[in-house]
C-alpha positions as CSV (number, residue, x, y, z in Angstrom):
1,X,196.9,101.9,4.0
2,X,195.1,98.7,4.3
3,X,196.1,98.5,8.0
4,X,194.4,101.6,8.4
5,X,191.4,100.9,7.0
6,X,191.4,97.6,9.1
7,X,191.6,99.6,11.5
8,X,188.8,102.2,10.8
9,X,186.7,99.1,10.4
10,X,187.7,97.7,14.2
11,X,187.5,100.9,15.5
12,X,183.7,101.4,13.7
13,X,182.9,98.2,15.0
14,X,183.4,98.9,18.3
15,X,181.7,102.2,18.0
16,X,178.9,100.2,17.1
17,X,179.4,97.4,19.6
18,X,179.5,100.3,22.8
19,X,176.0,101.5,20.9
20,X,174.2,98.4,21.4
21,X,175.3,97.8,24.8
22,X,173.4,101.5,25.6
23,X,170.8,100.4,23.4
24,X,170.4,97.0,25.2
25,X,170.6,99.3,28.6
26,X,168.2,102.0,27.7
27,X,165.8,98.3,26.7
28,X,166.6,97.3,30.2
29,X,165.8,100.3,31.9
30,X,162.5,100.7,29.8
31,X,161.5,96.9,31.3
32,X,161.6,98.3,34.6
33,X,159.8,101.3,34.0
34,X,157.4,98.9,32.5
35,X,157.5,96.3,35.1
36,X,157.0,99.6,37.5
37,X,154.3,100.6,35.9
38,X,152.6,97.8,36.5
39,X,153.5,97.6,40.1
40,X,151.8,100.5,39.9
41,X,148.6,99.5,38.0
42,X,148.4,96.3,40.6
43,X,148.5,99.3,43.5
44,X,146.0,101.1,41.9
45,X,143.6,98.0,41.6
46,X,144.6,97.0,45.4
47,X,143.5,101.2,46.0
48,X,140.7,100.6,44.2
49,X,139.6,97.6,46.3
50,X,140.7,98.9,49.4
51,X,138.3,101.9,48.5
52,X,135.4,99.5,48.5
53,X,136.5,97.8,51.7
54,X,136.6,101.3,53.0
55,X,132.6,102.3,52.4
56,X,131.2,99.3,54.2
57,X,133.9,100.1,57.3
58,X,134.0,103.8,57.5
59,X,135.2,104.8,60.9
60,X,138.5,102.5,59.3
61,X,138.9,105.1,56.6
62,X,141.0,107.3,58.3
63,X,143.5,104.6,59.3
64,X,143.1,102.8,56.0
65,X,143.6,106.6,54.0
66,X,146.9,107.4,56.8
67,X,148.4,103.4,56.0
68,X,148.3,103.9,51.8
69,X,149.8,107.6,52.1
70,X,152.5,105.7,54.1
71,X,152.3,102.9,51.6
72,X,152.7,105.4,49.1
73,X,155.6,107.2,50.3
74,X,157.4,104.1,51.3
75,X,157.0,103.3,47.6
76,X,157.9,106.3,46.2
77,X,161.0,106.5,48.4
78,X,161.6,102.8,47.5
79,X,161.2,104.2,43.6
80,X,163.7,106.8,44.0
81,X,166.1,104.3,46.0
82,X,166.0,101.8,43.2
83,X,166.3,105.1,40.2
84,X,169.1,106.0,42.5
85,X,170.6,102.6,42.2
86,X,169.6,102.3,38.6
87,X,171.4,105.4,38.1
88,X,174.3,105.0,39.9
89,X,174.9,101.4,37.9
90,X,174.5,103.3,34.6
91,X,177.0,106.0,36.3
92,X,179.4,103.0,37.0
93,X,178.7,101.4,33.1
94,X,178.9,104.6,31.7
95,X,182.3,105.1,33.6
96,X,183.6,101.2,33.0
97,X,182.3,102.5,29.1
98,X,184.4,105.7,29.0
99,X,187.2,103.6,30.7
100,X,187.3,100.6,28.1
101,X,187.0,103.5,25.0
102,X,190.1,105.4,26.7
103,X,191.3,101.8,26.9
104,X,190.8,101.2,23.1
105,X,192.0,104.3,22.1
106,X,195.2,103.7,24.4
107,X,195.6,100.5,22.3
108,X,194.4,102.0,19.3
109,X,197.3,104.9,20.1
110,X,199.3,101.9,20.8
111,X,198.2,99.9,17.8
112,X,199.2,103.2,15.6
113,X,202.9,103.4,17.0
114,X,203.4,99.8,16.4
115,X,201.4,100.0,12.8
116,X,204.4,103.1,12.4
117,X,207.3,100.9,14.1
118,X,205.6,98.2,11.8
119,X,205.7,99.9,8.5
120,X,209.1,100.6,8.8
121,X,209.5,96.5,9.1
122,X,209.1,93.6,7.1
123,X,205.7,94.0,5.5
124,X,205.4,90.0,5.9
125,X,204.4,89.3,9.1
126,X,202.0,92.6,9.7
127,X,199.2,90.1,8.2
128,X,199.8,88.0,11.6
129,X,199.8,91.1,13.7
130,X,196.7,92.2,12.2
131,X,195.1,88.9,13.1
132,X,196.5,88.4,16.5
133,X,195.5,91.9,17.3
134,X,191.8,91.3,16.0
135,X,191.3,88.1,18.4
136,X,192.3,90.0,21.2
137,X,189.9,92.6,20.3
138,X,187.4,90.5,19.9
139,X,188.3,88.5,23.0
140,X,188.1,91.3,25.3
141,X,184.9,92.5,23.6
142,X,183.6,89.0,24.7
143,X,184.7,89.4,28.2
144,X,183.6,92.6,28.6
145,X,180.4,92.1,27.1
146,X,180.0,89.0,29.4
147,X,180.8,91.0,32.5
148,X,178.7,94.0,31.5
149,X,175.4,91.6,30.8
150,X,176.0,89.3,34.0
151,X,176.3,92.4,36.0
152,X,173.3,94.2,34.8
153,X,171.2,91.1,35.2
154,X,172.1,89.9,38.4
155,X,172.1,93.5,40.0
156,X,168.5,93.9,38.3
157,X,166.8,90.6,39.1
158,X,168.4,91.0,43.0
159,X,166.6,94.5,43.2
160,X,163.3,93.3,41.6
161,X,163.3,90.2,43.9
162,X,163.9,92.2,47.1
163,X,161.3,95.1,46.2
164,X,158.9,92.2,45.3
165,X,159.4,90.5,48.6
166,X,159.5,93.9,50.7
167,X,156.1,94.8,48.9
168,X,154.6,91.5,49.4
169,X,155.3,91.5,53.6
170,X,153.8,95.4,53.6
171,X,150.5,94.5,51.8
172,X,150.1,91.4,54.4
173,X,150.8,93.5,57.1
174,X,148.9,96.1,56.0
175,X,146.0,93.4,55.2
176,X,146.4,91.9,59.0
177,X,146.4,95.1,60.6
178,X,143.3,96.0,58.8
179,X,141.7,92.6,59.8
180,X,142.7,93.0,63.4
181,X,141.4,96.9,63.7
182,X,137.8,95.7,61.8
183,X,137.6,92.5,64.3
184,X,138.4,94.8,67.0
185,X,135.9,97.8,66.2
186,X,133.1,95.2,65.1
187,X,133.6,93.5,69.0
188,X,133.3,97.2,70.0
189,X,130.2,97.7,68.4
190,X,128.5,94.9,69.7
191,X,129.6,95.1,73.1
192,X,128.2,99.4,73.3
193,X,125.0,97.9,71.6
194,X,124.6,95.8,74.0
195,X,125.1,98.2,76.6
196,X,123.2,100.4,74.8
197,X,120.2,97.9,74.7
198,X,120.2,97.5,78.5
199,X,120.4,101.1,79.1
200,X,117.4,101.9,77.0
201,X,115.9,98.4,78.7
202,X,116.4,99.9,82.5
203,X,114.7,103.4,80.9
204,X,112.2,102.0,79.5
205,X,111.5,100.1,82.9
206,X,112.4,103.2,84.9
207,X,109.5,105.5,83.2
208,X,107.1,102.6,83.6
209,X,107.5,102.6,86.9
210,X,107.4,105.9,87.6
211,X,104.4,106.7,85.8
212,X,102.5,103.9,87.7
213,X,103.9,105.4,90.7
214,X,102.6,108.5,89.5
215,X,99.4,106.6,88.9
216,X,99.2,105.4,92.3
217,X,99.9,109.0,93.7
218,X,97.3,110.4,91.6
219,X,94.9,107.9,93.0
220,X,95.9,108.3,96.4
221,X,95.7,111.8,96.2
222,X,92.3,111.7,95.0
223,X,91.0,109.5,97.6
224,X,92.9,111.7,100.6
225,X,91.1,114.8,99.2
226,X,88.0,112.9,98.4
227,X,88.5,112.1,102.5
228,X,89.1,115.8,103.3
229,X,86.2,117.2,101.7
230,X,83.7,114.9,102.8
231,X,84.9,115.7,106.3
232,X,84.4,119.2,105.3
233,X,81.6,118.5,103.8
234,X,78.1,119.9,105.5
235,X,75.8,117.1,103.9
236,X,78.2,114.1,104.4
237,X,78.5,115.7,108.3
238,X,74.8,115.5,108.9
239,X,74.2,111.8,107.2
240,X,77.1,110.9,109.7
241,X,75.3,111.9,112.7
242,X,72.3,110.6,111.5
243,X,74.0,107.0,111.1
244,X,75.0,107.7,114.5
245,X,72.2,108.7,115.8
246,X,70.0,105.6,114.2
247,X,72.8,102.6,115.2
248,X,73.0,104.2,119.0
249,X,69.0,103.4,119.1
250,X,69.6,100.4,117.4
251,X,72.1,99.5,120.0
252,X,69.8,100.2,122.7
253,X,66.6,98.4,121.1
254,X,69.1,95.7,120.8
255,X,69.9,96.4,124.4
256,X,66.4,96.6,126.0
257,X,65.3,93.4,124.0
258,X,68.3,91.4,125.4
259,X,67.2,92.9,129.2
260,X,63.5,92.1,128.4
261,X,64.3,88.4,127.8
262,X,66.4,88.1,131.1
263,X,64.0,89.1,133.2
264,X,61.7,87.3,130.8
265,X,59.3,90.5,130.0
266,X,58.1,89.5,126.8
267,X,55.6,92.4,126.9
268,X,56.3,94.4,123.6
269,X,58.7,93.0,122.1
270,X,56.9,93.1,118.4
271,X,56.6,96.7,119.0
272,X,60.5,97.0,119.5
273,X,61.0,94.1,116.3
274,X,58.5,97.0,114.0
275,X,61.3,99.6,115.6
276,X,64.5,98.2,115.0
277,X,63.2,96.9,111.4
278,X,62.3,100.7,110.6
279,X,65.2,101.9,112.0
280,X,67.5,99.2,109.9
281,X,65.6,100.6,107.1
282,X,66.3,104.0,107.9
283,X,69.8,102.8,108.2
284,X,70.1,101.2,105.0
285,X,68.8,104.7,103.4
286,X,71.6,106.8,105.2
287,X,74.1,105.0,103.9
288,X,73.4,105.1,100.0
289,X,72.8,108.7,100.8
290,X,76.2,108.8,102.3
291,X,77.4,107.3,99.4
292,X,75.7,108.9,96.3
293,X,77.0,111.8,98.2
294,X,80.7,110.5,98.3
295,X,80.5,109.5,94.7
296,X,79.2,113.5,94.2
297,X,82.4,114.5,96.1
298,X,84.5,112.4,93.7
299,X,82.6,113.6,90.3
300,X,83.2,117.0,91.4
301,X,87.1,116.5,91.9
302,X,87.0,115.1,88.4
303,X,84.7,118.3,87.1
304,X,87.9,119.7,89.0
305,X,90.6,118.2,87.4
306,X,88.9,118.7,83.8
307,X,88.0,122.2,84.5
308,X,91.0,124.0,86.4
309,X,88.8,127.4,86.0
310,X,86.7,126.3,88.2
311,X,89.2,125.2,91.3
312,X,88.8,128.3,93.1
313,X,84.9,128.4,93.3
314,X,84.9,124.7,94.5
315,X,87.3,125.5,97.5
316,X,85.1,128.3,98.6
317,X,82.4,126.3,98.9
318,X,84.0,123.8,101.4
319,X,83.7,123.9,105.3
320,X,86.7,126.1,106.7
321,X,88.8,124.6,109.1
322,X,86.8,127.1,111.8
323,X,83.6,126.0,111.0
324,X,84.7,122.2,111.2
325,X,86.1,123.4,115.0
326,X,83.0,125.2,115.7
327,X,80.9,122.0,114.7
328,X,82.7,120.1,117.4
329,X,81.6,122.8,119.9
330,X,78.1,122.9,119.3
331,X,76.2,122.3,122.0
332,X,74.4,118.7,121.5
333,X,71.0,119.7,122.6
334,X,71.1,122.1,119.9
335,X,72.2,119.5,117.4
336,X,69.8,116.9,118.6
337,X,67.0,120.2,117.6
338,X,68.5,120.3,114.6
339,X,68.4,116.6,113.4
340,X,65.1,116.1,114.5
341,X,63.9,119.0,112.0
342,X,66.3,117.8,109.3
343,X,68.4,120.9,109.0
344,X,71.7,119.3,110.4
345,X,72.9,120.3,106.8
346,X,72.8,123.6,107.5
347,X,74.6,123.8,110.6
348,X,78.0,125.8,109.1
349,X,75.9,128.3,107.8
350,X,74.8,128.7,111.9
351,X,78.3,128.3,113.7
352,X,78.5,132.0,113.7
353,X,75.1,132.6,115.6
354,X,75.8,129.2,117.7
355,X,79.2,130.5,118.8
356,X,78.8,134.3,119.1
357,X,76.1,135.8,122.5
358,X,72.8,135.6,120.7
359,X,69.8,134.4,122.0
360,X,68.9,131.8,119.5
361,X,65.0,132.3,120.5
362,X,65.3,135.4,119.3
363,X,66.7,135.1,116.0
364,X,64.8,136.3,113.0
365,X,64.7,135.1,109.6
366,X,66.2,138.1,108.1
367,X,69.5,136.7,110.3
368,X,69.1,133.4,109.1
369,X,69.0,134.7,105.2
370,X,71.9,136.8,106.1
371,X,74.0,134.3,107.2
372,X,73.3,132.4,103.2
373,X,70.3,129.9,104.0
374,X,68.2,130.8,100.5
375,X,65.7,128.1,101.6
376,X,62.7,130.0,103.4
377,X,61.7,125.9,104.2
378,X,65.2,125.2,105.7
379,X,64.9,128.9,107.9
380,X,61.5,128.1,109.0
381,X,62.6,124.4,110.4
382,X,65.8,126.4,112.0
383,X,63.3,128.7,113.6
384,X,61.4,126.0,115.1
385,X,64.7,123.7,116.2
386,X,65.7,127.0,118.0
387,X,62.1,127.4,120.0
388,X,62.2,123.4,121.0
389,X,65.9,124.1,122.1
390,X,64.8,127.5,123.8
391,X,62.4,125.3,125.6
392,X,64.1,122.7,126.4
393,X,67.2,124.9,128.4
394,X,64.3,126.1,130.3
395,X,62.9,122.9,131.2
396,X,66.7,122.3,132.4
397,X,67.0,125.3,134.4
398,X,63.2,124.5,136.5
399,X,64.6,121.6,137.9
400,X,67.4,119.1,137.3
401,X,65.2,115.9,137.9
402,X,62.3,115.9,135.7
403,X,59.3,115.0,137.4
404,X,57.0,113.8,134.0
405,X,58.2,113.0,130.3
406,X,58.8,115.5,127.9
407,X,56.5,117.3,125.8
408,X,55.2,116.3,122.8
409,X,57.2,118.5,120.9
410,X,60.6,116.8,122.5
411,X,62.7,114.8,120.4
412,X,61.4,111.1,120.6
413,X,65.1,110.0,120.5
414,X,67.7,110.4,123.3
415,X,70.1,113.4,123.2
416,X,73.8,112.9,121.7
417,X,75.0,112.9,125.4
418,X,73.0,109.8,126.4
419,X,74.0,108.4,123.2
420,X,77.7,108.9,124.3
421,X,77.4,107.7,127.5
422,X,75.6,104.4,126.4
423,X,77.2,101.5,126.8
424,X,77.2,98.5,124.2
425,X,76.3,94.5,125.2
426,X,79.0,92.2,124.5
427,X,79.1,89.7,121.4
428,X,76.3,87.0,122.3
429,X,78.2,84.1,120.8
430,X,81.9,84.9,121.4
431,X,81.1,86.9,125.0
432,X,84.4,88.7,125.1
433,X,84.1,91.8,122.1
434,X,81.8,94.6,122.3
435,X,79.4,94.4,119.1
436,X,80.5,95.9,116.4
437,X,77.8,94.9,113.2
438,X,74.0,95.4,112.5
439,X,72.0,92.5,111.1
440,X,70.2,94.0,108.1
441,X,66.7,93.5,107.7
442,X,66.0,92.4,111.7
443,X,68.4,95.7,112.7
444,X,70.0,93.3,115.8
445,X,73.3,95.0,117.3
446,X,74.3,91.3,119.1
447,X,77.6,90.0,117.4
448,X,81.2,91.3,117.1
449,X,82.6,91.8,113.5
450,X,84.8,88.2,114.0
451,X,81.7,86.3,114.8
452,X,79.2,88.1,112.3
453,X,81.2,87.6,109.5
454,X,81.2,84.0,109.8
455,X,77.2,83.3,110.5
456,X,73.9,83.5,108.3
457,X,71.3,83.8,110.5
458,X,70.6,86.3,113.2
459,X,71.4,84.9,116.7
460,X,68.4,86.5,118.3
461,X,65.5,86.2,116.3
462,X,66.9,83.9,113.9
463,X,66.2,85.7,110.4
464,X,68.0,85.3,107.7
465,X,70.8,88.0,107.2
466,X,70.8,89.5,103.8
467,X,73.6,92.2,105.0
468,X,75.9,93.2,107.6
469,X,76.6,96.9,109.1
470,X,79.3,97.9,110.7
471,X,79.1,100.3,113.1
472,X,80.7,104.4,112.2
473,X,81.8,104.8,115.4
474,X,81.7,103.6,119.3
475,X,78.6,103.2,121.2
């Protein structure tokens, strides 16, 4: 009986002993759940940094988002590996468990039969069995207990220590990666924003120069049409052939005087100084009327260019390109009429009666309005130009030599087609280029435009030159 209850007591004590080692496991196990959790906690801080990181470097979101999912699952797949593992050693204790209890009640079976074989001995030495039988118990509780604790520890520690060390290398990869990618989309950046910069640089340069091109075109344009229209133009046309007109007779004063003073004929020649010095004047006048009227020509292409309406009406007004042809074809008597009764002006509203059969002597002043001269002043001076031209054809058609001068009523200067024919003197100081300036006051046509240029003082009468002319055209 007493054996028995020792043996109760052994057996209870073992019961108790295989409790606390699956107490001291399920401790265990709770540590690493623990210790995971913290893992865990540490990843979520690393997230939480890395989600910081992530706002200042967005185009590395993406990559950063697609590295902790991997992260994540390697993690969780590391998690389940090491539950596996876990798992698998409670499996094993929990088999090496069921294995030492069959073992105990094998020996406790075995313990029974020789308590029984015992019983039925000497009752002296079961005290000795009792005791032998409770050191080996206790000694193979020792060594198992030893082997179960040294297992679990070592198996644990050599888990934690790799997972710690696989961890560690992933999050400095992962960090490395991360500072290559940034290093390598910041160089990127700067490089496209320098590009970028020189890009918008050559636009910027590009526009500039095209709108100073278009600057230059604008200008150019304005000037070629300003050119065109006072070609066209009727008024500029007549102060041109004025000019003409007065530097040919300055050419020939100019001439005459130089003849006058080789032969040494010194008769008149204060007349022919009051001439030319009139005619300089008169000179000087034509040409600020040829210019106020050029800087009319270029206020109205501005009035033109501010006020698009009024394009049409402007171009009607200018000299068609058959007028300007019929102008060319007038017959120079008829313009030498004209000049002399200052109505050159109006010659395009006359190329159609200049150019068709009429008999200019007999046109009216009803023709003359019909054909758009409002000016019953201008009509009257036509009407007379007409009779001295009328007169003068006849005069031509008497005789071909003229046997006196002209009559009164005859132009005092020569015709276009002596003016034409007229042939210059050469530069007095260089003596190899036709002249090409006036001397303004005196009116002198003596120097080429190389030679006047560079003197002060007229060569021939030796005033002082306060301007220089040069000439429209040949003499």
């Amino acid at each position: 009986m007493l054996y028995t209850l020792n043996l109760i007591v052994h057996t209870s004590a073992i019961v108790s002993f295989l409790l606390f080692v699956d107490f001291i496991t399920n401790i265990i196990y709770l540590n690493c759940i623990q210790f995971q959790e913290q893992k865990v906690k540490q990843f979520l801080e690393t997230e939480r940094y890395n989600e910081l990181m992530q706002r200042q470097e967005l185009e590395l979101a993406i990559a950063s988002k697609t590295d902790r999912d991997k992260l994540l699952a390697m993690l969780a797949e590391q998690q389940i590996v090491l539950d596996e593992e876990l798992h698998k050693i409670q499996r094993e204790k929990e088999t090496e468990r069921f294995r030492l209890i069959e073992q105990l009640q094998e020996e406790e079976n075995n313990t029974h039969m020789m308590v029984n074989n015992l019983l039925a001995l000497d009752s002296q030495p079961l005290a000795q069995l009792i005791e032998q039988e409770q050191k080996e118990t206790e000694k193979l509780l020792t060594i198992v207990n030893e082997y179960d604790e040294s297992l679990r520890k070592d198996d644990i520690l050599k888990a934690m220590q790799d997972i710690l060390e696989q961890e560690t290398a992933r999050f400095k990869q992962v960090d490395e990666d991360r500072m290559v990618a940034s290093k390598s989309i910041l160089e990127q950046e700067t490089e496209l924003d320098g590009k970028l910069t020189d890009i918008l640089r050559n636009q910027d340069e590009y526009k500039a120069k095209l709108v100073n091109d278009l600057k230059i075109d604008t200008d150019l344009q304005k000037a070629a049409v300003a050119t065109l229209l006072e070609r066209g133009d009727a008024r500029s046309w007549g102060l041109l052939q004025q000019i003409k007109l007065v530097e040919s007779q300055l050419a020939r004063l100019t001439t005459i005087e130089i003849d006058r003073k080789k032969l040494q004929m010194n008769q008149h020649l204060n007349d022919l100084c009051d001439q030319r010095i009139g005619l300089s004047c008169l000179l000087m006048s034509l040409i600020d009327q040829q210019k106020e009227r050029q800087s009319q020509l270029i206020s109205t292409l501005q009035d033109m260019e501010e006020n698009s309406s009024d394009i049409n009406d402007f171009w009607l007004k200018q000299l068609p390109e058959g007028l300007s042809q019929a102008q060319k074809n007038i017959d120079p008597s008829l313009a030498q009429a004209l000049l002399v009764n200052g109505v050159i002006h109006c010659l395009p509203f006359l190329a159609k009666l200049t150019q068709s059969q009429y008999n200019l002597t007999e046109v009216t002043d009803s023709n003359l309005s019909d054909a758009g001269l409002n000016s019953g002043n201008d009509r009257r001076r036509i009407l007379d130009a007409f009779h001295m031209y009328g007169k003068e054809k006849q005069l031509n058609k008497q005789s071909n030599i003229p046997s006196a001068p002209p009559l009164l009523d005859e132009a005092s200067a020569p015709p276009p087609e002596e003016i034409n024919t007229f042939t210059t003197v050469e530069c007095v100081i260089c003596l190899d280029i036709e002249c090409q300036v006036i001397f303004v006051p005196c009116g002198h046509l003596c120097c080429c435009h190389h030679c006047g240029s560079k003197i002060s003082i007229c060569p021939m009468c030796r005033v002082d030159v306060e301007k220089v002319i040069t000439l429209h055209a040949n003499i």
